[in-house]
C-alpha positions, 0 to 999 in steps of 0.5 A, spaced: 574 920 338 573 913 342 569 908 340 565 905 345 563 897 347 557 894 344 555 890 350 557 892 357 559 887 361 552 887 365 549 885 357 554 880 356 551 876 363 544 877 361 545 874 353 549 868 358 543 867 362 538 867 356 542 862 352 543 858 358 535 859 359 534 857 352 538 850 352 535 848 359 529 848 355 530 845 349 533 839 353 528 839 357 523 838 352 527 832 349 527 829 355 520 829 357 518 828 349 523 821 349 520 818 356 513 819 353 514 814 346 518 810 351 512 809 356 507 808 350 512 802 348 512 799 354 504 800 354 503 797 349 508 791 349 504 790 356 497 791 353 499 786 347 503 780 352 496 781 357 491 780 350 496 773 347 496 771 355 488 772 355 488 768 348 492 763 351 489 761 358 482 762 354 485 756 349 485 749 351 493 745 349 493 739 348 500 735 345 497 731 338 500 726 332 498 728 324 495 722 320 492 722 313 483 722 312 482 714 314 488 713 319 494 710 315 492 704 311 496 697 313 496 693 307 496 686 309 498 680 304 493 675 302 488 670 307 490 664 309 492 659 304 495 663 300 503 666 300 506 671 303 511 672 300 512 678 294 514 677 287 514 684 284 513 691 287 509 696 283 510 701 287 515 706 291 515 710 296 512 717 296 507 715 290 500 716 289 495 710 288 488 710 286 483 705 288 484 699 286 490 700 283 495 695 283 501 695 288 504 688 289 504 682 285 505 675 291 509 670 288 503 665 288 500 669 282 504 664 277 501 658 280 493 662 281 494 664 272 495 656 272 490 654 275 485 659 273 487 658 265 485 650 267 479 651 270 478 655 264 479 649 260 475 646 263 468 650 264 470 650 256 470 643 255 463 642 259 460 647 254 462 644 248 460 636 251 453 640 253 452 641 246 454 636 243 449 632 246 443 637 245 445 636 238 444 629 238 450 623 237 452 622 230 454 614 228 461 616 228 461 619 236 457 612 237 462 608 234 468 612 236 466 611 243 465 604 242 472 603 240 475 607 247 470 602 251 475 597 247 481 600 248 479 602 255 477 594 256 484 592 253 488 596 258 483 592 263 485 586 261 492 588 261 492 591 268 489 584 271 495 581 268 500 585 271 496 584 278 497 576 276 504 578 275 506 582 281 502 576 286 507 571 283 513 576 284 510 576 291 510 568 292 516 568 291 519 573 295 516 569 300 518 563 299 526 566 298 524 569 306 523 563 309 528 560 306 534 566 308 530 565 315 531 558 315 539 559 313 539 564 319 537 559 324 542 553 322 547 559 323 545 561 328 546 554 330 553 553 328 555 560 331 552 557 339 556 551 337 562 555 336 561 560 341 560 553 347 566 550 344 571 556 344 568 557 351 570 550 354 577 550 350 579 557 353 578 553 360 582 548 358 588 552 355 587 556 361 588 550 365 594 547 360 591 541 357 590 543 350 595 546 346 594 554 343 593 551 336 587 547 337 585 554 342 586 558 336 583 554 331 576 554 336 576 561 336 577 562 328 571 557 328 567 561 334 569 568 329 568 566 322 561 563 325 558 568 329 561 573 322 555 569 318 550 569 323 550 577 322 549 576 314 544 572 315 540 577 319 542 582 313 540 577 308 533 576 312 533 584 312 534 585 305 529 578 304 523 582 308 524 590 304 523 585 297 517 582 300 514 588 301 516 592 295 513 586 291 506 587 296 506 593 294 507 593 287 501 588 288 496 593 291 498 598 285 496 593 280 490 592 284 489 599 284 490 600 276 484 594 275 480 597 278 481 605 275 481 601 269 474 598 272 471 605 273 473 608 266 470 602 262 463 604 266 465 612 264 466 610 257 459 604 257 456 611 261 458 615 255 455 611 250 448 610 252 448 619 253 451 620 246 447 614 243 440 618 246 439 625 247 434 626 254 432 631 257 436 628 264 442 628 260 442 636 258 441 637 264 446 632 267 451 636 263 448 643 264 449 641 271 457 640 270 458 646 266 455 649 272 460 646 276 466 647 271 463 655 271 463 656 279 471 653 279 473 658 274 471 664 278 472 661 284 479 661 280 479 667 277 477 671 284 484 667 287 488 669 281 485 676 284 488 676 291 495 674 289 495 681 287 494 686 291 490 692 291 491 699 293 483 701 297 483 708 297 486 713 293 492 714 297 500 716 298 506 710 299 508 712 306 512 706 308 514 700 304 516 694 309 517 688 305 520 688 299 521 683 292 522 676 294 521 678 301 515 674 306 511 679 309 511 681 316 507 683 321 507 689 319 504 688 313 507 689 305 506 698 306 502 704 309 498 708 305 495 714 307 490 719 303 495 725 306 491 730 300 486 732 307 491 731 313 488 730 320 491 732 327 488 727 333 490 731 339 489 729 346 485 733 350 486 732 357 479 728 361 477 736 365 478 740 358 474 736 355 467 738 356 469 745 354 470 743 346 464 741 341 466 739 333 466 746 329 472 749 335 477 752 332 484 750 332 491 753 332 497 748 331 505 749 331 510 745 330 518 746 329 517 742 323 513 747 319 513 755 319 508 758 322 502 755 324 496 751 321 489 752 323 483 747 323 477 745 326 474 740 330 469 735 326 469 730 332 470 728 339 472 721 342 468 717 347 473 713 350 477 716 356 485 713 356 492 715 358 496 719 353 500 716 348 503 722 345 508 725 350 513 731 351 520 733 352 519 738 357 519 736 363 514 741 367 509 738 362 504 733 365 507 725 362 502 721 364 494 724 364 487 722 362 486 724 355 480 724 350 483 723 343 479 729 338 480 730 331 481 736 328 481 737 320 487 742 317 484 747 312 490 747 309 494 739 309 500 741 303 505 743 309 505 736 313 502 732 307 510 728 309 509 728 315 504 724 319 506 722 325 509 728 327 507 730 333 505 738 334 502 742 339 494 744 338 490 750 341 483 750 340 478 755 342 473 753 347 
């Protein structure tokens, strides 16, 4: 018996067809499936762009700079008067100071301390002589200062002596002048002679009727004479400088007698306080101890300025002078209380009316990742050209600004970076 075929071949074409029906639609269904997550990408991506260019034509820009709360701090030397030079550097950059902290020593301090520790002196000395004459003059102060007006007498005496003794040396010197003066004019004489006598022998050997020799022995005599002359003219000179030394030597001894003149009157004065205790004397001596206190804190406070303080708690941001260096016009440092960092933005003239304190802010930097917020806490009231500019050449490089400041919420990203410029968006 033969066998017959499963499929006749009008079957085999039906299965072909059904096959090809079958993978027709799968395919189908695979396209329309990956063109539909395409065309929802496409729109989303779309839809988001439109919301962030919503975001960003509803913001307002502005290019700004970072600064520490405060602005930055220029630590200036002392006032007038005072050195501007530093000794000792208490601090480096990157440090944090508080207030009041010392950050500088000039190198007029040793000299302050000096004058500080003798006015000290001083107020202390005028706080024992007040007491002193409250408690009353003992026989011994009364004695003991008798016996310094008689030791203040004796110099007196001593400086009178001195004083006769610098005018003799003065007389003298006077009359040695004028006798060099009087010995410069004969020589000035001799040299006129000698010279008219060379001058008439010279004419006379020119003309043949004296001999070289008599010529030449006028012409030593013309030189010699007029050499003499000349030291005479130094002698008188050397004569006046000792006539005005001895002057002044006199002067001083008059000065010295009259010192010692007004130490006796000191001394007699003294003795008639320590001898009587009155209540003008207490508050004569009351009154200098005043004087001495007001010296030593006039004293105390110069000693203070020749160190220099740090005024608010705050980060060492820039060191412009060093030890043993004079302080420009830069100052000794900057300072910067860079805990809350401020952003100062400049917002253009016609945008800024749409801005009021407590406005959001967004800022970005490629110094930082990511970006920082804030918000407006205030807003200039001076319209002027922009300070902070861009590199971009499509951005705006010379506009009217008002400056706003915005708070960061979060300052420890940027704490090292004042000054940096960054681009600000804040909501209107």
């Amino acid at each position: 018996m033969t066998s017959k075929p499963l499929l006749t071949s009008s079957g085999t074409k039906l299965v072909a067809i059904v096959s090809a029906l079958a993978l027709a639609l799968a395919g189908g269904g695979t396209y329309i499936a990956t063109t539909m997550s395409s065309n929802a990408k496409s729109k989303e991506a779309e839809l988001a762009a439109q919301e962030s260019k919503k975001e960003e034509v509803g913001s307002i820009g502005a290019l700004g700079r970072l600064e520490p709360a405060g602005e930055i701090f220029k630590i200036a030397p002392p006032a007038v008067g005072f050195s501007s030079r530093i000794e000792k550097l208490l601090v480096k950059e990157g440090d944090k100071v508080k207030p009041g902290q010392p950050i500088a020593v000039m190198d007029s301090y040793q000299s302050l301390l000096a004058s500080a520790k003798q006015a000290e002196a001083s107020m202390f000395e005028a706080q024992s002589n007040l007491e002193n004459v409250r408690a009353g003059a003992k026989s011994g102060d009364i004695g003991a200062q008798r016996a310094a007006i008689g030791t203040e007498q004796a110099q007196g005496i001593q400086a009178e002596a001195e004083v006769r003794r610098a005018q003799a040396d003065y007389q003298s010197a006077g009359l040695e002048l004028e006798k060099v003066k009087a010995a410069a004019i004969k020589l000035e004489a001799e040299r006129k002679n000698a010279e008219w006598d060379f001058t008439k022998y010279s004419e006379l050997y020119n003309k043949g009727a004296v001999s070289e020799s008599e010529w030449r022995k006028r012409e030593l005599a013309f030189t010699s004479t007029k050499q003499e002359a000349a030291q005479g003219l130094k002698v008188i000179a050397q004569a006046e400088k000792l006539q005005q030394q001895r002057g002044d030597g006199v002067a001083q001894a008059q000065a010295g007698v009259q010192k010692a003149i007004a130490r006796v009157a000191g001394q007699n004065q003294l003795l008639g306080s320590v001898s009587e205790v009155r209540p003008t004397d207490v508050k004569r001596f009351e009154a200098l101890l005043m004087v001495a206190q007001a010296n030593f804190d006039k004293a105390k406070i110069e000693l203070e300025k020749a160190v220099v303080k740090s005024p608010i708690p705050a980060t060492v941001l820039k060191i412009h002078a060093k030890d043993n260096e004079s302080v420009g016009t830069t100052g000794i440092m900057d300072l910067g209380a860079t805990d809350q960092m401020y952003v100062v933005a400049e917002v253009d003239e016609n945008s800024i009316s749409k801005i009021s304190v407590g406005s959001r802010a967004i800022v970005k930097s490629d110094a930082f990742q990511g970006e920082l917020s804030g918000k407006v806490e205030r807003i200039g009231s001076q319209v002027r050209k922009n300070a902070v500019t861009s590199s971009d050449p499509s951005d705006k490089q010379d506009v009217r600004v008002v400056e706003v400041k915005i708070r960061l919420d979060d300052s420890k990203p940027v704490q090292r970076l004042t000054n940096l410029q960054v681009k600000v968006s804040i909501q209107p």
